[in-house]
N, C-alpha and C positions, 0 to 999 in steps of 0.2 A: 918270174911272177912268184909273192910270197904265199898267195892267197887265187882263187878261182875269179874271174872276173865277169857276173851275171845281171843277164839285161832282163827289166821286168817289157815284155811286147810279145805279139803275136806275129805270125807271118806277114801281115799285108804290113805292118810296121818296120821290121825289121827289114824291110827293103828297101824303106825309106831310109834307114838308119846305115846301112850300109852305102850308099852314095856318097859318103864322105868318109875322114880319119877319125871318129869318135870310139869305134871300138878298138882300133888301135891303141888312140888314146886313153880307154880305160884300159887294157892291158897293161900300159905305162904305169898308171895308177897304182895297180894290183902290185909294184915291186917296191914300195914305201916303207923303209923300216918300221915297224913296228904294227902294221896295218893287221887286223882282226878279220875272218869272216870270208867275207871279198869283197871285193873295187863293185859297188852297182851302180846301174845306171835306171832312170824309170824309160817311160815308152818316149818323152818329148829329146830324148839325148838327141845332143847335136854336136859337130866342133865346136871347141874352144879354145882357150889360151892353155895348153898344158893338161888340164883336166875338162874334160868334157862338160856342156852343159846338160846338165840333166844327171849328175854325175854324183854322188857320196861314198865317203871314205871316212873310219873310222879306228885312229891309232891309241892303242893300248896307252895309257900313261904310267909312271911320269918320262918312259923312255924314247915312248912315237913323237914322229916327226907330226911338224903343224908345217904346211905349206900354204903359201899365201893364193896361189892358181887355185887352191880348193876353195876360196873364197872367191875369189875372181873380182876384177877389178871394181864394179859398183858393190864395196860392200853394204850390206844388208839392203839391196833391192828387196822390193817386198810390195804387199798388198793390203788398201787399207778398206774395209767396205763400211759405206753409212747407206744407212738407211731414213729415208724420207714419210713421213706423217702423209703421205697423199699417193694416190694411185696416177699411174699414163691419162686414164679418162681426165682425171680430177686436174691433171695438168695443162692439160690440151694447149692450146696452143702459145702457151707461156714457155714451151717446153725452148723455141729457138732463141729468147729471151734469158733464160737459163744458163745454155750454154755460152752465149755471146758471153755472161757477166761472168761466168766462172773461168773463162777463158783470158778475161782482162784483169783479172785478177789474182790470178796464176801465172805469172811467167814460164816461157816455156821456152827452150832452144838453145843450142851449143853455147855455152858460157852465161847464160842470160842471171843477171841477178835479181834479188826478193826484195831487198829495201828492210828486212828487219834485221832490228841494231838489240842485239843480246850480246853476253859474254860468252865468245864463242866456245871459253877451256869448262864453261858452267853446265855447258850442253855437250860437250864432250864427257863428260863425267858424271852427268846426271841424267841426259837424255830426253825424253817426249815431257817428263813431268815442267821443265821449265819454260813450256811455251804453252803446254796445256790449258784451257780454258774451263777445262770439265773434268771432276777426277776420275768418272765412271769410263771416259777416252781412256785415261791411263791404265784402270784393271783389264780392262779389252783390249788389251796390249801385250802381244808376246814379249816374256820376260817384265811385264810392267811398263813396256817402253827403255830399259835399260840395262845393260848388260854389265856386270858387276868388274872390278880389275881394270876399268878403263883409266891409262893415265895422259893426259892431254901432252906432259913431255916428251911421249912416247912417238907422236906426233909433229914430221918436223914441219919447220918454217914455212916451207914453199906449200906443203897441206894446208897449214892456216891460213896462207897467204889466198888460196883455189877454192877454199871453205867458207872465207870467211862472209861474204855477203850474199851468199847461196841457198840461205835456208827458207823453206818457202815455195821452192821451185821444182819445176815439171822435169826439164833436162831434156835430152831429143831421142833420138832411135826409139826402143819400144815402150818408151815410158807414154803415159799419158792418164789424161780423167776423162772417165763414161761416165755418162747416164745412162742407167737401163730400166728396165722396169724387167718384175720378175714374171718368166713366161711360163713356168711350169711350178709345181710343187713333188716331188718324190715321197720326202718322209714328214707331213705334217706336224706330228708330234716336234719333231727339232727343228721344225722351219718355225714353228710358236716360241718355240725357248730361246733363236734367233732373234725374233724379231721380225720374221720376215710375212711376210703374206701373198696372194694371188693378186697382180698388178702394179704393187708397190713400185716405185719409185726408185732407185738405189741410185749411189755414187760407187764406183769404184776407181779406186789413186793409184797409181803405181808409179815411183818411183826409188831413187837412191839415195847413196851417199855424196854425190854426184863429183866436182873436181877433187874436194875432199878425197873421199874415198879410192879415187884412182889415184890419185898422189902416193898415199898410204902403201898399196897396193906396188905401185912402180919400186919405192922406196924398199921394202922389204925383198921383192924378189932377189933386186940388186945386192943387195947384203948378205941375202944366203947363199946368191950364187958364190961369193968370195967364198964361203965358209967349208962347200961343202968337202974340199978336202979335208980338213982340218978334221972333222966329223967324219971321218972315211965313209961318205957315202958318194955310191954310183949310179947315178941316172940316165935312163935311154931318152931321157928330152930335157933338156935345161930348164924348161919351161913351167917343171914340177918342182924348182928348186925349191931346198926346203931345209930345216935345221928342227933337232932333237926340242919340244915341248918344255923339256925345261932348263936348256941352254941358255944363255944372254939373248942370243937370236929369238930363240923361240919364245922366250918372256917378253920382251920389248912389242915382236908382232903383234902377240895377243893381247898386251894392252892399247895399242897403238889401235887394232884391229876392232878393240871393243869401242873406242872413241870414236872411229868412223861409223859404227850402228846402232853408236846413241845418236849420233849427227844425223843419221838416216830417219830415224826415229823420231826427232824433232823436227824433220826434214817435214813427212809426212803429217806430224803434228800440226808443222803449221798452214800447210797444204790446207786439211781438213779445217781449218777455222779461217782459210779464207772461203771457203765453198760453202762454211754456212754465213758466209757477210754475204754472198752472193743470193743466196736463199734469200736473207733479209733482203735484200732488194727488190727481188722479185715475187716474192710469197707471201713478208712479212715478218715479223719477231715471231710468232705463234711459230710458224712450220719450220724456223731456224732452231730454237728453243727445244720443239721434239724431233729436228734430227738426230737419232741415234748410234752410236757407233758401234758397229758390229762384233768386228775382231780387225786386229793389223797384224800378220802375219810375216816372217821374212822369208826371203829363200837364197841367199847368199852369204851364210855363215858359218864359221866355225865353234861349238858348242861343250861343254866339258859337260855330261853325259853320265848314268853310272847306266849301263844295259848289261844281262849276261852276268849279275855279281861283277864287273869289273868298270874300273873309270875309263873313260873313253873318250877323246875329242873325235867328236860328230862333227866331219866337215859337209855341208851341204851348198851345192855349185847348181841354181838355177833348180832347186829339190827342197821341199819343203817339210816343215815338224806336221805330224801328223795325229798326235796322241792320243789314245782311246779315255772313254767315259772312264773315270774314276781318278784320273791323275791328278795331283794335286797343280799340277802346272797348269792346270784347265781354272777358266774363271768360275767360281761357283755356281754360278749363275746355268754354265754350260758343263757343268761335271760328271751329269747323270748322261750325257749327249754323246759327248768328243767333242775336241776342237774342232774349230771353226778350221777350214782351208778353201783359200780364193784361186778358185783356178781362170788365167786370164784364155780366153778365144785368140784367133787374130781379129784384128779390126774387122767390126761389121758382122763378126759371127758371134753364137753365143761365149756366155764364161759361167761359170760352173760353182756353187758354195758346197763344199762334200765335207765331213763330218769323218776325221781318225776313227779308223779299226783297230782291232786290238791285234790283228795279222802284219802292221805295218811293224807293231813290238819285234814279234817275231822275225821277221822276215825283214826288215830294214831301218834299224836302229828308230822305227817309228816315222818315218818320212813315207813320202809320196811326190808324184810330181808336180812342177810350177807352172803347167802354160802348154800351148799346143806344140811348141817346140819348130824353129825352123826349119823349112826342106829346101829351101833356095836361100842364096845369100842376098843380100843385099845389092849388090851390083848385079845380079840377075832377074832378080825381081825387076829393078828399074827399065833394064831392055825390055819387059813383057808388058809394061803400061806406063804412061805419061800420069803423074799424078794428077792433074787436070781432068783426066780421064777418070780416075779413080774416085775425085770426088764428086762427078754428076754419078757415077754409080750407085756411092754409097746415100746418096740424097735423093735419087728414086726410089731406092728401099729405105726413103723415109727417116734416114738419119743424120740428124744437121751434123755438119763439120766446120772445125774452127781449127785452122791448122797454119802454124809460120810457114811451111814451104813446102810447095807440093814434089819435091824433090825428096825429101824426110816422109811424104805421102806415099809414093811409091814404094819406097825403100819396107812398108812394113803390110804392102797389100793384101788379103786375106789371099789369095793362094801360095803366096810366099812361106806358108806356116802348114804343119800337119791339122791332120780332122781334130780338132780338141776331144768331140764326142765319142771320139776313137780312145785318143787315151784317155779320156776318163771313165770307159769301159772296160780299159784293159785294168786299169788299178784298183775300180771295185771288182775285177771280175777275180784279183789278187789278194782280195782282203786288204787291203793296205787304207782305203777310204772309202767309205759310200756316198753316192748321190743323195744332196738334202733337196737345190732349188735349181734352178736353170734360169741365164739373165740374158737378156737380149737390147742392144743397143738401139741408144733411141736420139742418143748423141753423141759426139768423142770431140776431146780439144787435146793435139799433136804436138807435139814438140816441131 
């Protein structure tokens, strides 16, 4: 280890966290040429591929290695929140209505494609602005919706080929679209500068880069595993392969990598503009017109950074930007505030809008966590409930479900996932973000 390797969690946490390989796996982390600081992890770390989810690392440039695991295969997952002109009351029973239409009009599910015909090298390199409907979408957009350096060549064939009529789309495992309305308010002042208010209405999106993005991902690992002799570097897990930031390797990833979270970014772009064609249907132009977009946030990316007086590629794996009031990387609008950060629940529980501390500067390249983070896998969850099962659950607590398979239902059950309202006490209780609002589902459509 070049560097200490430190978990942001409390005792009842870190016992969750310990059930699995993830703090080995930060360990691993912690021996990356050129790594700064140390290997962190927040309180949702889980396993992953090579680097842990919930996991960031930060290599000095221009001689740190960039590894594509610290991205991890859906680059730029992420979160998009809009906000609805009307409250739960004011919705009332249009609400199953809602979901039905945003559900038919989001595709969702392993491979499933979007039906929109763009230039797909256009959106590789320019991002959310070219499907955008709204430019005030794009300023409410980490990075603008685009990440600079993206070159579509960079991106091979078989990515195009996985990308190419994807955009649009939900994808399956944890991705999905809520309805919620907001159940609580924290810090009023920045729930106004939001946009948000007591009962409102909200949409929350999440997804990827989707076949895209794991193409990307496969492609690069492969090629650094070749290299890393070559670079005399030695790793205790292949799985962290990785080449020097400003190598052929390491240039190619990062632009190849910026292409997949424009794509992510147009992804959820147009995500968002079919959810307000859904609103039109069922609400009208009026409450399509003032649906508002919040912020879209990512949490699977690699970032060029200056913290500490030095440049720094900020890898962030399932860990998100967290930036305090005054950055100029904050939309004006929210600069006196902090950024905006979506933290998602599991299904049926709440998810969380919390607002960058200026401790997150300090203490973790300015990140926070993405999500309540899993405690069960997948295939254990499904031995605990028949998704069948899960969905009269979550429909006696009042919340419609539109989901392709209740096999993909199981698989993301709310006990399957740690307390959210756990970690997100442990990360204000860290400085690193505060509680603005608290969202409570009132619908969800599944991949």
């Amino acid at each position: 280890m070049r560097v200490p390797a430190r978990v942001f969690a409390d005792e009842e946490l870190m016992q969750a966290i310990l059930r699995d390989r993830s703090l080995e796996q930060l360990q691993n982390v912690a021996t990356l040429p050129g790594i700064v600081e140390a290997a962190l992890a927040m309180p949702d770390i889980h396993q992953g591929y090579g680097f842990p989810v919930g996991g960031l690392a930060a290599t000095e440039l221009p001689d740190g290695v960039v590894s594509p695991g610290g991205v991890g295969y859906d680059v730029n997952c992420g979160v998009r929140l809009l906000a609805l002109p009307l409250t739960a009351d004011e919705l009332g029973d249009r609400r199953a209505e809602l979901v039905h239409e945003i559900s038919r009009s989001v595709p969702a599910g392993v491979g499933r494609e979007g039906g929109k015909r763009v230039e797909l090298d256009r959106v590789l390199r320019e991002g959310s602005r070219v499907v955008a409907e709204r430019h005030d979408d794009v300023e409410r957009t980490e990075s603008e919706g685009c990440l600079p350096g993206a070159d579509p060549a960079a991106v091979s064939v078989r990515a195009h080929e996985r990308g190419g009529n994807q955009l649009g789309t939900m994808g399956s495992g944890n991705h999905f679209v809520e309805v919620q309305r907001v159940d609580k308010i924290f810090d009023t002042a920045a729930a106004d500068a939001y946009g948000l208010r007591q009962d409102q209405v909200t949409v929350l999106i999440h997804s990827g880069s989707r076949g895209l993005g794991h193409q990307v991902c496969s492609d690069y690992v492969k090629q650094m595993d070749a290299v890393l002799e070559r670079y005399g570097i030695s790793l205790p897990d292949r799985q962290l392969s990785c080449a020097p930031a400003s190598s052929p390797e390491g240039e190619a990833y990062l632009a190849a990598m910026a292409a997949a979270a424009n794509f992510a970014w147009a992804n959820r772009q147009e995500i968002a503009n079919r959810v307000r064609a859904a609103v039109v249907r069922v609400l009208g132009d009026a409450a399509a017109a003032e649906t508002r977009q919040v912020y879209d946030v990512a949490h699977n990316v690699a970032k060029v950074e200056r913290h500490g007086g030095r440049d720094v590629l900020v890898h962030r794996k399932g860990a998100t930007r967290a930036f305090p009031a005054g950055s100029d990387e904050i939309p004006a609008a929210y600069r006196g505030i902090g950024q905006p950060v979506f933290i998602p629940g599991s299904m049926g529980t709440a998810s969380f809008v919390l607002a960058g501390e200026p401790g997150a500067m300090e203490r973790s390249f300015g990140t926070t966590c993405h999500g309540a983070g899993r405690r069960l896998s997948r295939t254990a969850a499904k031995k605990e409930i028949d998704g069948a099962e899960l969905r009269r659950q979550l429909e006696q607590q009042g919340i419609v479900v539109r989901s392709a398979s209740n096999k993909g239902l199981a698989e993301e059950a709310p006990f399957a996932y740690k307390d959210v309202e756990h970690v997100v006490d442990v990360v204000q209780r860290a400085g690193l973000a505060r509680r603005i609002t608290r969202l409570v589902p009132i619908g969800v459509v599944k991949g």
